[in-house]
C-alpha positions as CSV (number, residue, x, y, z in Angstrom):
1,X,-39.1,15.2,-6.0
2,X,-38.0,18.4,-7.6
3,X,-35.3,18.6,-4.8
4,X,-33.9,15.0,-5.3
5,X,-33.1,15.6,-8.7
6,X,-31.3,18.5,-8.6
7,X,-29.4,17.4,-6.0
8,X,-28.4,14.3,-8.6
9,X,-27.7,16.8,-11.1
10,X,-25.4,18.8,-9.1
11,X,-23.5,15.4,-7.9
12,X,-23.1,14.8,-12.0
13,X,-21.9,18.2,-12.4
14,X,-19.4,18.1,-9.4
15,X,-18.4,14.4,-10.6
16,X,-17.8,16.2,-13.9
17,X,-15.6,18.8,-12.7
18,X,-13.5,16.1,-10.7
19,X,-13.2,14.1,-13.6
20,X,-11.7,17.2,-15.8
21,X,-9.6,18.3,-13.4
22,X,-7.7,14.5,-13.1
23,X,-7.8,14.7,-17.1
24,X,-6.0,17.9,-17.3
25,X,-3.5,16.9,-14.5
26,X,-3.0,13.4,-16.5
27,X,-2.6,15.5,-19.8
28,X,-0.2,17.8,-18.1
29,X,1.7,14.9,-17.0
30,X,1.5,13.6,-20.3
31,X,2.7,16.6,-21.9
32,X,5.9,17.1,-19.3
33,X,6.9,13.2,-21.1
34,X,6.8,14.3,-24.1
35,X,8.9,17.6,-24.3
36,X,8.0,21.0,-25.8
37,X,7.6,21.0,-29.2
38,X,6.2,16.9,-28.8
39,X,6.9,14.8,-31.7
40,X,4.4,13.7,-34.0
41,X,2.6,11.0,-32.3
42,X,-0.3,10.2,-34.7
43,X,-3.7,9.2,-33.8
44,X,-4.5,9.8,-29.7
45,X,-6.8,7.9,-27.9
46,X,-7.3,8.4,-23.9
47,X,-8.8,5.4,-21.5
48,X,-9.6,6.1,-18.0
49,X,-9.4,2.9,-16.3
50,X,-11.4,2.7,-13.8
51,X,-11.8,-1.0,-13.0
52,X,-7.2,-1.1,-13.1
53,X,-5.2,-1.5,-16.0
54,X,-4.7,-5.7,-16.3
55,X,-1.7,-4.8,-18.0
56,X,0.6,-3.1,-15.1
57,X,1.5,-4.8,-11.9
58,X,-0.9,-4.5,-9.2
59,X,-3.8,-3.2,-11.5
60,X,-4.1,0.2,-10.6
61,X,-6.4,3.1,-11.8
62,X,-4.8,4.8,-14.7
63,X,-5.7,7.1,-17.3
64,X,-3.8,5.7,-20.6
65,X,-2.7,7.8,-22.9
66,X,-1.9,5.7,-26.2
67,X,-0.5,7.3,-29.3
68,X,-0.1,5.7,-32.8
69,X,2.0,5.7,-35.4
70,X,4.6,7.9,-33.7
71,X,7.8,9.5,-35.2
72,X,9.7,8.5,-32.2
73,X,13.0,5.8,-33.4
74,X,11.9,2.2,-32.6
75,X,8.6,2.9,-30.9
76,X,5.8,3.0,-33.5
77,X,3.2,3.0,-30.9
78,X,3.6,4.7,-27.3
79,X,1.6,3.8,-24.3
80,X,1.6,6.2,-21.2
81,X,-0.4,5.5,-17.8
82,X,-1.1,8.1,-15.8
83,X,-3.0,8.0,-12.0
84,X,-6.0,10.0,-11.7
85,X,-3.7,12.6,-9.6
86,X,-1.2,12.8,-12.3
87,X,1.7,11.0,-11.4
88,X,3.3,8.7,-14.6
89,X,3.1,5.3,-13.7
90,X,4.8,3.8,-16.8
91,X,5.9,4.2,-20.2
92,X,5.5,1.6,-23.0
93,X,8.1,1.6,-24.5
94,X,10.2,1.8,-20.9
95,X,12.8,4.2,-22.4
96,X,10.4,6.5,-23.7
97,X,12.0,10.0,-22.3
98,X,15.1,8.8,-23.6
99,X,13.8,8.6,-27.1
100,X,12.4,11.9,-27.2
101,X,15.0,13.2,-25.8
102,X,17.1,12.2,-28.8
103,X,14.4,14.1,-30.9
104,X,14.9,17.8,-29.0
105,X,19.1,18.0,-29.3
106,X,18.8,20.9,-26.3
C-alpha cells in the first residue's frame, strides 16, 4: 500500500513539473508577442484548455492568455492562445504584433 501511493505521488509531482514547464514555454511565447518593455495590459488571467478552445478552428489544446483593459490602440482586451509546446496559435485581436509594434518606435 505504502508503495502504491508514492508511486501516485511521484506521477503528481512529475505531472507537475510537465505542466510548469508548458506554462513557462507558453509565457515565454507570450512574452516574445508582446515586446520588451510590454505595454500595460491590465488584469491577466491564464486558461489551460484542456478539453480545446470552442472558439478557434479545429478546437485545439491551448493555453489562453487573456489580458484586460490593455493600453494597446483599438484593442481594449487581448486574447492570446498558446499550445502546450509554445507555439502562438492566434491573436485576438488578429493584428496584435502590429499594435504593439506601434507602441515600441525601435
Amino acid at each position: 500500500m505504502a508503495r502504491l501511493f508514492w508511486l501516485t505521488v511521484m506521477a503528481a509531482c512529475g505531472a507537475a513539473l510537465v505542466l510548469g514547464v508548458s506554462w513557462v514555454a507558453a509565457y515565454t511565447a507570450v512574452a516574445n508577442v508582446l515586446g520588451s518593455p510590454p505595454p500595460e495590459m491590465g488584469t491577466q488571467s491564464t486558461a489551460l484548455l484542456w478539453q480545446g478552445a470552442p472558439e478557434l478552428s479545429g478546437h485545439p489544446r491551448v493555453w489562453r492568455f487573456a489580458f484586460g483593459p490593455t493600453r494597446i490602440p483599438g484593442a481594449p482586451t487581448v486574447r492570446i492562445y498558446v499550445t502546450p509546446l509554445g507555439q502562438v496559435v492566434e491573436t485576438q485581436p488578429a493584428d496584435l504584433e502590429a499594435r504593439v509594434k506601434l507602441l515600441h518606435p525601435n
